[in-house]
N, C-alpha and C positions, 0 to 999 in steps of 0.2 A: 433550603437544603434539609433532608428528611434525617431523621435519626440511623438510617442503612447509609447516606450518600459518606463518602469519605471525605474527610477535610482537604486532602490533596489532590482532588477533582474539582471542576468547577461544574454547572449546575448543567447534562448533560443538552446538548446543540440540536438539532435538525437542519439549519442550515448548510445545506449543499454547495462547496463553494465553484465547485465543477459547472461548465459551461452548461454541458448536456445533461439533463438528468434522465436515470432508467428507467422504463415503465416498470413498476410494479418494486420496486427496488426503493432499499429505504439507508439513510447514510445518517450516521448517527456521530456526535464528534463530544468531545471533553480536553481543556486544558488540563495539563497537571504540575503540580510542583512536589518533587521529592523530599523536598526540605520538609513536607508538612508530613509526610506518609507516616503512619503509626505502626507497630506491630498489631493490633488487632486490626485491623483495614481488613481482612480477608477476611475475618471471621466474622466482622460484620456484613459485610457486604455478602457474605451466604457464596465464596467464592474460593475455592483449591487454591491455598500458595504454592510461591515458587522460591525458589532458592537465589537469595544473589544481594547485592548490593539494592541501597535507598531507591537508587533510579530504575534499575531492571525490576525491581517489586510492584515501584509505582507506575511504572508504564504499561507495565502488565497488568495490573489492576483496571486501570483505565481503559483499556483494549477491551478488557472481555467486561466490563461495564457497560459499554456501547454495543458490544456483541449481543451482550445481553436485551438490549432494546432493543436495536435492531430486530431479533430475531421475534420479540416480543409483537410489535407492528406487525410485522410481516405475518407471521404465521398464529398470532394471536397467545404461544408457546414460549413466555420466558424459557433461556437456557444459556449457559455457559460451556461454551466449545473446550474439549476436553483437547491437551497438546500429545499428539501422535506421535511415534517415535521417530520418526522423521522432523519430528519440533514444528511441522502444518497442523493448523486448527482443525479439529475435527467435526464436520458440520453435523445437523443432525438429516435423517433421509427426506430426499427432495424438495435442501435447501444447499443455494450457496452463495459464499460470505469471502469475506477477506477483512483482515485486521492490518492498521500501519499503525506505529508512531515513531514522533523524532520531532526534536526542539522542542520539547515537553508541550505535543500534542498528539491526543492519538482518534483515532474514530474506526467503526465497522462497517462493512457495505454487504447488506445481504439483500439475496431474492433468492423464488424460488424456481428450482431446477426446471420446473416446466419453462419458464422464461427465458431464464440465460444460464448458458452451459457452464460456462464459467466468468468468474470477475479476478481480475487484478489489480488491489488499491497500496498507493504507496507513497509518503511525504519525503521530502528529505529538505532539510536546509540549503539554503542556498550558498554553492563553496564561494570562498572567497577568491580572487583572480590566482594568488600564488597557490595554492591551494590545489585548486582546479587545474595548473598548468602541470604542477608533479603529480597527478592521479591518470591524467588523461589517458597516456598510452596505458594504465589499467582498465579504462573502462571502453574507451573508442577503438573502435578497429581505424587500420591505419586510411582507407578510405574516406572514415567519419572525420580525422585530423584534418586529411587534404580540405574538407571542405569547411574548414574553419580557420586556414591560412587567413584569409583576407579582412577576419573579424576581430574589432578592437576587443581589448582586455577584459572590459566587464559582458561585455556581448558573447563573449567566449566562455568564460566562466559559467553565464548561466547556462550556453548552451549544450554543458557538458554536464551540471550538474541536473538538466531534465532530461539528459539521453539516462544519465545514472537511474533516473526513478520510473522511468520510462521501460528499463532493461529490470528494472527491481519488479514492476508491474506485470511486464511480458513471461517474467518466470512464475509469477502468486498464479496466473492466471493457465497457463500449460500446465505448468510440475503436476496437481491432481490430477489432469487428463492423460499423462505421458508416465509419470514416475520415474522420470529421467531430467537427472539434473543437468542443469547447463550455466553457462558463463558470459560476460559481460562480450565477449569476441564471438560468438556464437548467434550474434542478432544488429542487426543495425538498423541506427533510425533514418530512413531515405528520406524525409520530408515530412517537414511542417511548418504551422502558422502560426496565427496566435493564440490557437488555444487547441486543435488536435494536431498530430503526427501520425504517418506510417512507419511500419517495423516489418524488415523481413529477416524472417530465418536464416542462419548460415551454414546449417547441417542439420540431418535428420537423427529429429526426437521420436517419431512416432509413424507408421502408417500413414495414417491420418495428418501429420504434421512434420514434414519435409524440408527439406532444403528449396529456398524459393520462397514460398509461403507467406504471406505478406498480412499484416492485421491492424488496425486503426486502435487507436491510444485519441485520450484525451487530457487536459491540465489545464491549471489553473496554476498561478501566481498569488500568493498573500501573505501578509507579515513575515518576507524576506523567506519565504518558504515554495516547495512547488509541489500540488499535487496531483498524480496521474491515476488514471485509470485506463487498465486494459480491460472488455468485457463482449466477450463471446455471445452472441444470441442462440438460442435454440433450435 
C-alpha cells in the first residue's frame, strides 16, 4: 500500500465478479472499513471531500478511488468524477462510468461512450427474510409479489433483494439519458436465471425510452452480497 492508498481501503481489485464482462470496459473494486478512515484520507488521496459521518466519508473515498482507476485504464487519464447537483457522478467527455457501494464495499465501472451508451452498476446486501418481507410492497409491483407467492423464505428474500439492485441499476443506467427520475413501481423484473434478468419499463421516461421497453441486467452473488449491472451498447 503506497503512501496516497488510505488505510481504510484495501489494496484496489480488478476482479470482475460479474458473469459477463464488457468489451472495452474496466471494473475496478476496494473493500473499506470506516473505522480506519482519517481525516486527511482526502487530502491525501488528491481527492474533493464530502461532508458526513465516518461511513458516507469512507465509501465516498473509496468509490471515487476506483473511479479514479478505472478511468485511468480506460482512457489512460486519471480523474476524479466531480458530484453534480443532481448528486450523479460527473463523467469526463466520451466516457461512461457508474460508482456503487454498500456492506463496506465499493467499485467503478467505466468505458468509453463510443462503446456503451450507458452503464448501471450497483451492490446491495443481501435483506434478510423478515426484512425483505416488510420492504417488498416498497420495492415490487404487485405483479413481481404474485410471482413470488409460491417461493420459500430465503428464496424470496433474495429475490427481492436483486430486483432492489436490479431497479437501483436500471435507474444509474437511464437517469443521464432521460433526466427523469423514476421509482422502484416504475419497472419490473419479468425474468431471470442465474446470473442475468430482463427489466421492463412501466411508464414513459423519454422518447426514446417508453412504456414497454424492455432491457437485459446481469448479477452476481458473493460474500452474502448481489451485484448487478445494467449497460446499454452503442
Amino acid at each position: 500500500m503506497n503512501a496516497r492508498h488510505p488505510a481504510c481501503c484495501s489494496p484496489l481489485d480488478t476482479h470482475n465478479p460479474l458473469p459477463n464482462s464488457l468489451a472495452g470496459a474496466q471494473l475496478i473494486s476496494t473493500r473499506f472499513d470506516p473505522t480506519l478512515f482519517a481525516e486527511d484520507d482526502f487530502a491525501r488521496c488528491d481527492i474533493a471531500p464530502v461532508r458526513g459521518v465516518a461511513k458516507r466519508q469512507a465509501e465516498y473515498l473509496a468509490g471515487r478511488l476506483c473511479a479514479r482507476e478505472a478511468l485511468r485504464r480506460v482512457t489512460g487519464q486519471p480523474g476524479v468524477p466531480a458530484v453534480g447537483a443532481d448528486r450523479a457522478p460527473q463523467w469526463p467527455l466520451g466516457v461512461v462510468g457508474s460508482i456503487t457501494h454498500g456492506d463496506n464495499w465499493a467499485a467503478a465501472l467505466v468505458a468509453l461512450r463510443e462503446q456503451w451508451r450507458a452503464l448501471g452498476l450497483d451492490v446491495e446486501r443481501l435483506l434478510p427474510a423478515e426484512r425483505a418481507q416488510r420492504l417488498q410492497g416498497e420495492i415490487l409491483t404487485p405483479a413481481e409479489v404474485q410471482r413470488l407467492q409460491n417461493l420459500d423464505d430465503e428464496t424470496r428474500a433474495a429475490r427481492i433483494s436483486l430486483t432492489f439492485s436490479l431497479k437501483e441499476s436500471l435507474f444509474k443506467a437511464l437517469y443521464p439519458l432521460t433526466l427523469t427520475r423514476f421509482y422502484f413501481h416504475d419497472a419490473e423484473l419479468l425474468e431471470m436465471d442465474h446470473d442475468s434478468a430482463r427489466l421492463r419499463l412501466l411508464i414513459d421516461l423519454h422518447p426514446d425510452w417508453r412504456t414497454g421497453t424492455e432491457l437485459d441486467g446481469q448479477f452476481a452473488l458473493f460474500d452474502n452480497k448481489v451485484l448487478s449491472l445494467v449497460a446499454l451498447a452503442a
